[in-house]
GUFITOR-386824 format. One record per residue (C-alpha): z, y, x; residue in one letter. Coordinates in pm, whole numbers, plus 32768, in hexadecimal, padded with zeros to 4 digits. Layout:
residues N
<site w="Z" v="Y" u="X" type="A"/>
...
This chain:
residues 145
<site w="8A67" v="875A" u="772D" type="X"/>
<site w="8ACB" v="86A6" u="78AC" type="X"/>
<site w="89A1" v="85C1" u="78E1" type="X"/>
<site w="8A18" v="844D" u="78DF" type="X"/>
<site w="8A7B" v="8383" u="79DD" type="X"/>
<site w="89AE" v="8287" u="7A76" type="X"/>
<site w="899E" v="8163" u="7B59" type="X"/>
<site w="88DD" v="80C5" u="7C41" type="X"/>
<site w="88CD" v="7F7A" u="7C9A" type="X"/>
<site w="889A" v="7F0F" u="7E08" type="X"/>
<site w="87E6" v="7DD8" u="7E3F" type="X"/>
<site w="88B8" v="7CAB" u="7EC4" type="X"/>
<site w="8859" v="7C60" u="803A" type="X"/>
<site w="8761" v="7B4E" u="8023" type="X"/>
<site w="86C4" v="7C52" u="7F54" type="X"/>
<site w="86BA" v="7D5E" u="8020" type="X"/>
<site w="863C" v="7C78" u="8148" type="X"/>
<site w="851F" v="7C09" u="8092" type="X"/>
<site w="84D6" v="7D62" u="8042" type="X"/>
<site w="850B" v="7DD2" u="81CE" type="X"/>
<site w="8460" v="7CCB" u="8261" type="X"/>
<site w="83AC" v="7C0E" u="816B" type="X"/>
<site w="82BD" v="7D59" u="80D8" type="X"/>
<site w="825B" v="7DE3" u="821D" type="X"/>
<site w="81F9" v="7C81" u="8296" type="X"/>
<site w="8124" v="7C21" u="8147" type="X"/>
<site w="8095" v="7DB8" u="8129" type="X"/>
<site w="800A" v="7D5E" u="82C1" type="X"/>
<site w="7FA5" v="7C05" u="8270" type="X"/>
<site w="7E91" v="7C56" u="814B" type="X"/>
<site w="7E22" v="7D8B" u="8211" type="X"/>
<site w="7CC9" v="7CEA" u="8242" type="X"/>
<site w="7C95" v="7CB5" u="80FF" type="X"/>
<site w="7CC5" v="7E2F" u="80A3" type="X"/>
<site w="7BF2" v="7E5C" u="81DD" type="X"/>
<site w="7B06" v="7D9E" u="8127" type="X"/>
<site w="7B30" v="7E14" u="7FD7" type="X"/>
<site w="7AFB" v="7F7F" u="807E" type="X"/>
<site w="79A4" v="7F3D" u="80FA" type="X"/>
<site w="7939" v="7E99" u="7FBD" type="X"/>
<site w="7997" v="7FBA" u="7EDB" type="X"/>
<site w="7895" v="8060" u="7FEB" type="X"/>
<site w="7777" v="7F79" u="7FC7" type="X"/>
<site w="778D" v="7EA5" u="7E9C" type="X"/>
<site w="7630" v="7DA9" u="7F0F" type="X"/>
<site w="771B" v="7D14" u="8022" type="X"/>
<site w="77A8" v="7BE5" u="7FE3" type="X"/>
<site w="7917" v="7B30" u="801C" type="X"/>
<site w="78B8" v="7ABB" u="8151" type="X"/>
<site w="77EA" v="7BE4" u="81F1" type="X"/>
<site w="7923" v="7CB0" u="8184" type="X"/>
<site w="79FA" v="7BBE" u="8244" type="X"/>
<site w="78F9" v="7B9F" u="8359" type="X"/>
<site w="78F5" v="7D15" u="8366" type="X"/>
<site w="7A68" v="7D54" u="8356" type="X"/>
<site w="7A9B" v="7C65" u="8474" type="X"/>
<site w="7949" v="7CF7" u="854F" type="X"/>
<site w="79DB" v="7D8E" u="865E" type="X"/>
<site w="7ADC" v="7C50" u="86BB" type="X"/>
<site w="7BD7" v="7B8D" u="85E6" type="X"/>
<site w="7D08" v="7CA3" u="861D" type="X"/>
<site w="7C3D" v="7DB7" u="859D" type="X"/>
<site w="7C3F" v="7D1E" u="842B" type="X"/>
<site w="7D9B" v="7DA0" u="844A" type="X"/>
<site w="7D2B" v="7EFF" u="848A" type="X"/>
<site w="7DF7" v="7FF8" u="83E4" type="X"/>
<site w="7EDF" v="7F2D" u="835E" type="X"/>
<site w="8005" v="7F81" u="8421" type="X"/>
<site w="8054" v="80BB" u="8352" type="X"/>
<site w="8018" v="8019" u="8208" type="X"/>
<site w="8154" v="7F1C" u="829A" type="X"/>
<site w="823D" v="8063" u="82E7" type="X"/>
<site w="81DD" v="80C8" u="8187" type="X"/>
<site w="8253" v="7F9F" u="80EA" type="X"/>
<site w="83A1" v="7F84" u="818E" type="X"/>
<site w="8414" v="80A7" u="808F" type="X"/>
<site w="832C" v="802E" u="7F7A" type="X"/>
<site w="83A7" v="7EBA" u="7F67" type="X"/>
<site w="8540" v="7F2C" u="7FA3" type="X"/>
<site w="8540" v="8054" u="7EC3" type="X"/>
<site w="842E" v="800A" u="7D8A" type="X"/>
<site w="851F" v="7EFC" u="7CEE" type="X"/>
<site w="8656" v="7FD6" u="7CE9" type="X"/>
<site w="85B1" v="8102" u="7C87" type="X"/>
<site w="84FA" v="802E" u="7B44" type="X"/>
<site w="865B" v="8012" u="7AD2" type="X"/>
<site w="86C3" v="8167" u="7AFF" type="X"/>
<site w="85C0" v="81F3" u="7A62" type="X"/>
<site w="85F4" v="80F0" u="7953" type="X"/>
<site w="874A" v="8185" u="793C" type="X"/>
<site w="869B" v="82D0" u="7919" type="X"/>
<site w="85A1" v="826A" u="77F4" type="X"/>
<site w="86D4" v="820E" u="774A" type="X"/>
<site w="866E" v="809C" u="7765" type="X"/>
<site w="84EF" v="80BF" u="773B" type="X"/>
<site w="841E" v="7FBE" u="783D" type="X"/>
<site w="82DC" v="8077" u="77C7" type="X"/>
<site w="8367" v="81D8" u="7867" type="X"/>
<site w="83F6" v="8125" u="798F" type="X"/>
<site w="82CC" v="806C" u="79F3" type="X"/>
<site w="8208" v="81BC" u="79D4" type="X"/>
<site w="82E5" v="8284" u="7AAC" type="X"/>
<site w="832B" v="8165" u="7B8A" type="X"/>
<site w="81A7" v="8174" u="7BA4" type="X"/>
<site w="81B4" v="82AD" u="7C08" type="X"/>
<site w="8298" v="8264" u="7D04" type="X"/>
<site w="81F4" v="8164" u="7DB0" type="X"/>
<site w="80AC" v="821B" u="7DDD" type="X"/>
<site w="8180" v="8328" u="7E8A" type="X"/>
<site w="8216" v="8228" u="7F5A" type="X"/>
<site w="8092" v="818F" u="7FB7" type="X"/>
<site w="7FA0" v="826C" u="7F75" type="X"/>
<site w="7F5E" v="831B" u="80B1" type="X"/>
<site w="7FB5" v="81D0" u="8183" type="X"/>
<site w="7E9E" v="8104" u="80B9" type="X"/>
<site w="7D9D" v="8222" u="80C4" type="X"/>
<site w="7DCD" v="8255" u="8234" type="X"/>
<site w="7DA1" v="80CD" u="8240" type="X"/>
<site w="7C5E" v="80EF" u="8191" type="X"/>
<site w="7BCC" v="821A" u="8268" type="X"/>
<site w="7BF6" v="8132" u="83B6" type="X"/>
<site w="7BA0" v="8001" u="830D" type="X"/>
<site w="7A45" v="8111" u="82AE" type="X"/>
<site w="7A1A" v="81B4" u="8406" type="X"/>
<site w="7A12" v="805A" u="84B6" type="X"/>
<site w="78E9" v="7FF9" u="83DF" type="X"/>
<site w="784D" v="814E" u="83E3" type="X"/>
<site w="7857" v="8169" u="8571" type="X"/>
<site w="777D" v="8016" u="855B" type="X"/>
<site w="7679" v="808C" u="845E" type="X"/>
<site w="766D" v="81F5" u="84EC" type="X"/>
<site w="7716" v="8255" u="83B7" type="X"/>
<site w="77C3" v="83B0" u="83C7" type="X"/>
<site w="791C" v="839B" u="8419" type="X"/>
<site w="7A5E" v="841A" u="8359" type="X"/>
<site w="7AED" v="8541" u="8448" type="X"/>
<site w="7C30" v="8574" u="8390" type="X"/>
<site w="7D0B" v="842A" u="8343" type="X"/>
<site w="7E09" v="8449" u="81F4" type="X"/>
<site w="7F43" v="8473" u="82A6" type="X"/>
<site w="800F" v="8339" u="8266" type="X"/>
<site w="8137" v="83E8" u="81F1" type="X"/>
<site w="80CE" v="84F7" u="8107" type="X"/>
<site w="801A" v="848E" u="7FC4" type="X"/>
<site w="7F47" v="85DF" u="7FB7" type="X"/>
């Protein structure tokens, strides 16, 4: 049996600018709060502001640390997450429930290795400070594995 036809809809421009401009811009802007978040998961005594006052230690531009690669990540991820929730919509025959799990899947592709090389900086910035070993080998940014 030929497998069925199916369409894609591309985003109208405004769209597709928010998506371009817009998600790389927002994914940068909260990077010191997943800088934060990052060294909480690590020591959960500290408090909101010692994680902020640690995130921002070593000057006000290195809160931004590592953020630069979750931006390039989200480029694809903002653009390509809300066409692909339809296609695969299209492909559940019309279920949201299987859509939003492989669109899931899709964006942790997309982010994973970005984010967890985020984290790793965000990590060995702190641990260089507290004598803390260091991570030797980053996630690469572009591979999940």
């Amino acid at each position: 049996r030929p497998c069925a036809a199916m369409t894609v809809k591309i985003p109208d421009p405004p769209y597709i600018a928010a998506g371009a401009l817009g998600g790389p811009i927002v994914m940068y802007l909260v990077t010191p709060m997943r800088n934060a978040m990052t060294l909480g998961a690590l020591d959960s005594s500290k408090g909101l502001v010692r994680l902020y006052r640690d995130t921002f230690s070593g000057g006000f531009l290195r809160g931004w640390a590592g953020g630069h690669y979750v931006a390039k990540a989200a480029l694809p991820g903002f653009l390509v997450l809300g066409p692909a929730f339809h296609m695969y919509k299209d492909l559940c025959k019309g279920s949201a429930l299987g859509a939003t799990a492989l669109t899931a899947v899709s964006e942790s592709a997309i982010f994973y290795g970005s984010e967890s090389k985020n984290a790793q900086i965000a990590y060995n910035l702190d641990a260089d400070k507290r004598g803390k070993p260091r991570i030797a080998r980053y996630q690469s940014p572009y591979l999940p594995l």
